[in-house]
C-alpha positions in Angstrom: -11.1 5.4 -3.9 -8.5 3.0 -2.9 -6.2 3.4 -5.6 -6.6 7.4 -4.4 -6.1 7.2 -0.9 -2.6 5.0 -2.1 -1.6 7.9 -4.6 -1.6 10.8 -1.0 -0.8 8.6 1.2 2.8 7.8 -1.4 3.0 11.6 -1.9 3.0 12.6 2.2 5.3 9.7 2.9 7.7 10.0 0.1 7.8 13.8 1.2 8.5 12.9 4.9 11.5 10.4 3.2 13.2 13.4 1.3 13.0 15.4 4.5 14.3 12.9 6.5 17.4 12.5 4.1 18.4 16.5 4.4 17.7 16.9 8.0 19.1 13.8 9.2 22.0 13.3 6.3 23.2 16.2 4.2 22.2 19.4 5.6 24.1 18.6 9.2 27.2 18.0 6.6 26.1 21.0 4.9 26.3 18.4 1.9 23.9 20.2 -1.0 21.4 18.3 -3.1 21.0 19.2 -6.9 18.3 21.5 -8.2 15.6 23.8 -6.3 16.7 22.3 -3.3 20.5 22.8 -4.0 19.7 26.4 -4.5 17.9 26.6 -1.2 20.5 24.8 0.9 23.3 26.9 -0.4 21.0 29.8 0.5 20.4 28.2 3.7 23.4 27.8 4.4 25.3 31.4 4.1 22.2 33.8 5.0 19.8 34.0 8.0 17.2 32.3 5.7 15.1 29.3 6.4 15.9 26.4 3.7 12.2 25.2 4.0 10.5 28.3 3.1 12.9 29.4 -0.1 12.2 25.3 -1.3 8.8 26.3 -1.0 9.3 29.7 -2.7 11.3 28.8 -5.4 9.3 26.1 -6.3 6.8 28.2 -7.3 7.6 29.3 -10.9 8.8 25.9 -11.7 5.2 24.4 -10.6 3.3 27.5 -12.8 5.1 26.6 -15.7 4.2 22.4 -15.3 1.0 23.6 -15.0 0.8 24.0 -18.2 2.8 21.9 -20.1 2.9 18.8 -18.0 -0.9 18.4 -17.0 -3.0 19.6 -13.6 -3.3 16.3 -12.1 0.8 15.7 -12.5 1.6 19.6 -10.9 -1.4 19.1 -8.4 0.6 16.1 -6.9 3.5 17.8 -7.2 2.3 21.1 -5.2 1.1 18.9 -2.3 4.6 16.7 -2.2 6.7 20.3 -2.4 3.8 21.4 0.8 4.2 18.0 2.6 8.3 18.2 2.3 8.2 21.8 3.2 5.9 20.7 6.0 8.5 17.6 7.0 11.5 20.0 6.9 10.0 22.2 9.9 9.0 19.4 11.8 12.0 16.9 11.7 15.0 18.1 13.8 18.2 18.8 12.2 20.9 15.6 13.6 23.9 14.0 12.3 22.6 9.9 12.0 26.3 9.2 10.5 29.8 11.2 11.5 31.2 10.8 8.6 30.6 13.1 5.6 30.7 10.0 2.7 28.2 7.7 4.5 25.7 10.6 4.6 26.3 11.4 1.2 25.2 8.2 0.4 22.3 7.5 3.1 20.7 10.4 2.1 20.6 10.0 -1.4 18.8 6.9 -1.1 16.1 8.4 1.1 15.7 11.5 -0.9 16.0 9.3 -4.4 13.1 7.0 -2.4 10.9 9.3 -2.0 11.2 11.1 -5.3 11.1 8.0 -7.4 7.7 7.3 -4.9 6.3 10.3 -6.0 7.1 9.8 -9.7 5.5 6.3 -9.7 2.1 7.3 -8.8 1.5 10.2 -10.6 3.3 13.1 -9.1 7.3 14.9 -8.6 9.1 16.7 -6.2 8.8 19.8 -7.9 12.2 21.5 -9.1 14.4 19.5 -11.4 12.2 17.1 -11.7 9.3 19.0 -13.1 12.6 19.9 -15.9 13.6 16.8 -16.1 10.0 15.4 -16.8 9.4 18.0 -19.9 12.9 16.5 -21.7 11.5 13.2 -21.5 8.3 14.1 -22.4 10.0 15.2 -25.9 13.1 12.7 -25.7 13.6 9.1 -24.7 15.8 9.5 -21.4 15.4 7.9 -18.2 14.3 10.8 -15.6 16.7 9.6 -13.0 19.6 10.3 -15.3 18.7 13.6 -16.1 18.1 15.0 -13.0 21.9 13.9 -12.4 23.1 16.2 -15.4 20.7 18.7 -14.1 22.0 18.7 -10.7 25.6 18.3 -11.5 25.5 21.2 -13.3 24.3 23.3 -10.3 26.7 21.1 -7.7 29.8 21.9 -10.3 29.3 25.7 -10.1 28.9 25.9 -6.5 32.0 24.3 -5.7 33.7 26.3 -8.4 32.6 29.0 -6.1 33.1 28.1 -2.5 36.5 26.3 -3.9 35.4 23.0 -1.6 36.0 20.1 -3.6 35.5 17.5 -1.2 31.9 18.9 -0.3 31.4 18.8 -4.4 32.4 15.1 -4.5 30.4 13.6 -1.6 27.6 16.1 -2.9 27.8 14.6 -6.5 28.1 11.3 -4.8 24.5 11.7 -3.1 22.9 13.1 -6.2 24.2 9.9 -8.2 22.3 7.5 -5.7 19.7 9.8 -5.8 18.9 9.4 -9.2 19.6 5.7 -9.5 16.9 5.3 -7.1 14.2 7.2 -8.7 15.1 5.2 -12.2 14.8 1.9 -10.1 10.7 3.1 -8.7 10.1 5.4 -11.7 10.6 2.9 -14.7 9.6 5.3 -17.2 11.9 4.5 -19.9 11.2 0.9 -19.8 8.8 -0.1 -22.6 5.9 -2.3 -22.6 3.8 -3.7 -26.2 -0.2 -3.3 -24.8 -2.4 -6.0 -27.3 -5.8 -4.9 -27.0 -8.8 -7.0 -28.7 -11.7 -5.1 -28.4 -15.4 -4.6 -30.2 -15.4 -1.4 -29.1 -12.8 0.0 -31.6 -13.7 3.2 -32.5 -14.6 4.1 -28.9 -10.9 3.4 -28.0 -9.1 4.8 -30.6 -11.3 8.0 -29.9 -9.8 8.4 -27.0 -6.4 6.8 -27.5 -5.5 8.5 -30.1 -5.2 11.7 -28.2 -1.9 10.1 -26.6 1.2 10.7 -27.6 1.9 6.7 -28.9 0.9 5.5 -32.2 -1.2 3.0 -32.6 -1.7 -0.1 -35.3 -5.3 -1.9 -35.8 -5.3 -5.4 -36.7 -8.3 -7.4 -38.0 -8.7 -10.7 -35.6 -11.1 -13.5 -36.1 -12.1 -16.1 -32.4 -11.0 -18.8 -33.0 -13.6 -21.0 -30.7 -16.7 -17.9 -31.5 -15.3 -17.3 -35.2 -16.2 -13.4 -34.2 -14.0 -11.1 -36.2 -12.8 -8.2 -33.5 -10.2 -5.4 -34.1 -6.4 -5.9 -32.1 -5.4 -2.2 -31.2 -1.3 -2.6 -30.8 0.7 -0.1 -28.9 3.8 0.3 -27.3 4.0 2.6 -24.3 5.8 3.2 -21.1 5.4 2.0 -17.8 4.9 5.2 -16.4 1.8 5.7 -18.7 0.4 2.4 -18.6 -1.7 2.8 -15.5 -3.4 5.7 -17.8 -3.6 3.4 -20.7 -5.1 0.7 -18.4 -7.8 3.2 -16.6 -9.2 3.6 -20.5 -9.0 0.7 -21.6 -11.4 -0.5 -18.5 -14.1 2.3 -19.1 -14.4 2.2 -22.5 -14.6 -1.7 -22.6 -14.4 -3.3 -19.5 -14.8 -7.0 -21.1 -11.7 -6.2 -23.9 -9.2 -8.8 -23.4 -5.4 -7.3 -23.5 -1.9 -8.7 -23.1 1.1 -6.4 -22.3 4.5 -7.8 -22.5 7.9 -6.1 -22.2 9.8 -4.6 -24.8 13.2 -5.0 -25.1 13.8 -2.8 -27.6 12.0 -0.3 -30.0 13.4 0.6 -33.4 12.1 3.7 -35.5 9.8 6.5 -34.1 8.6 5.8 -30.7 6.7 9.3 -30.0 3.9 10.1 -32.4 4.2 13.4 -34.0 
């Protein structure tokens, strides 16, 4: 219940951050961010209408398609962080903290890059680009925060080739950067952890272990104070999913004894096919 009531309560405030870095930072620079809610910024900011609703709206198809491919309780998070930042967006005024352009850039990169990489580390996303950039590294080995800088570079790129405003461009490119430094700094997906499992409920685990994407190797194990021979499960997984791995590891066999160490580096194939 606890553990729940963290998850929201990280959701509402990372969306409240990531407000509070457009309406306090970028948007009074008219500074864009990458993505869904570089699109809507730019809309924003040459017609009549309102950023927060077109975030919202063109959220939507993104958040349909991760429906499907990326899991409910993933997306669900994800629709209330998009309805919570939508939410923040209303309610926060719209003032300049910092005069100048380059310290905003920056400022609000952390705060939005803060409240993504919150969002990521229990569970959930920001919606946009970062529903993408969590389906590549689903299928490849990438740090998230460093795609969604290729992703949003792209979209920053083509709007100053537009609007021919290379300094907005630069500071722009400069906030998405911190941006996504910060999400790889809370997100810590691509960082590996080995999980040692000795269990005597093998089959049991494997059951439902084996449904993840990681392979997994069984080693025979004898006590060495009981002499009771027990199966070793070893697998190595990311620190993104090891909270999953940990949840059923505890309700299949809540008196298995496991050791997880970091991984400096894996050679071979890392995701099962």
């Amino acid at each position: 219940m606890l553990k729940r009531l963290w998850t929201y309560f990280s959701i509402v405030f990372g969306g409240m951050i990531i407000a509070a870095g457009f309406n306090l930072f970028l948007i009074p620079h008219h500074l864009l961010s990458g993505g869904v809610s570089g699109v809507a910024l730019v809309i924003g900011y040459f017609t009549p209408l309102n950023i927060s609703i077109m975030y919202f709206v063109l959220n939507i198809p993104i958040l349909i398609t991760g429906w499907f491919k990326l899991g409910k309780k993933f997306v669900g998070l994800s629709i209330l962080s998009v309805i919570v930042t939508t939410l923040f967006l209303e309610l926060i005024p719209v003032n300049s903290v910092a005069t100048d352009m380059l310290l905003s850039s920056v400022f609000g990169g952390v705060l939005v890059g803060f409240g993504t990489g919150l969002s990521f580390r229990v569970g959930g996303s920001t919606g946009g680009f970062d529903i993408i950039g969590s389906l590549v590294t689903k299928y490849r080995d990438f740090p998230v925060g460093s795609v969604l800088v290729t992703l949003n570079a792209i979209v920053i790129m083509a709007v100053a080739y537009l609007e021919q405003d290379w300094n907005l461009a630069l500071a722009s490119m400069a906030s998405i950067y911190v941006a996504g430094k910060m999400v790889d700094m809370l997100h810590v997906s691509h960082i590996k952890v080995t999980v040692f499992i000795v269990t005597h409920r093998t089959e049991a685990l494997l059951e439902k272990l084996l449904k993840r994407p990681r392979g997994i190797t069984k080693i025979k194990t004898q006590g060495a104070f009981s002499h009771k021979e027990k199966d070793m499960l070893m697998t190595v997984t990311t620190r993104y999913e090891l909270a999953e791995l940990k949840q059923i590891i505890t309700e299949t066999d809540p008196e298995a004894f496991v050791n997880i160490v970091e991984t400096t580096a894996v050679i071979g194939q890392f995701r099962k096919n």
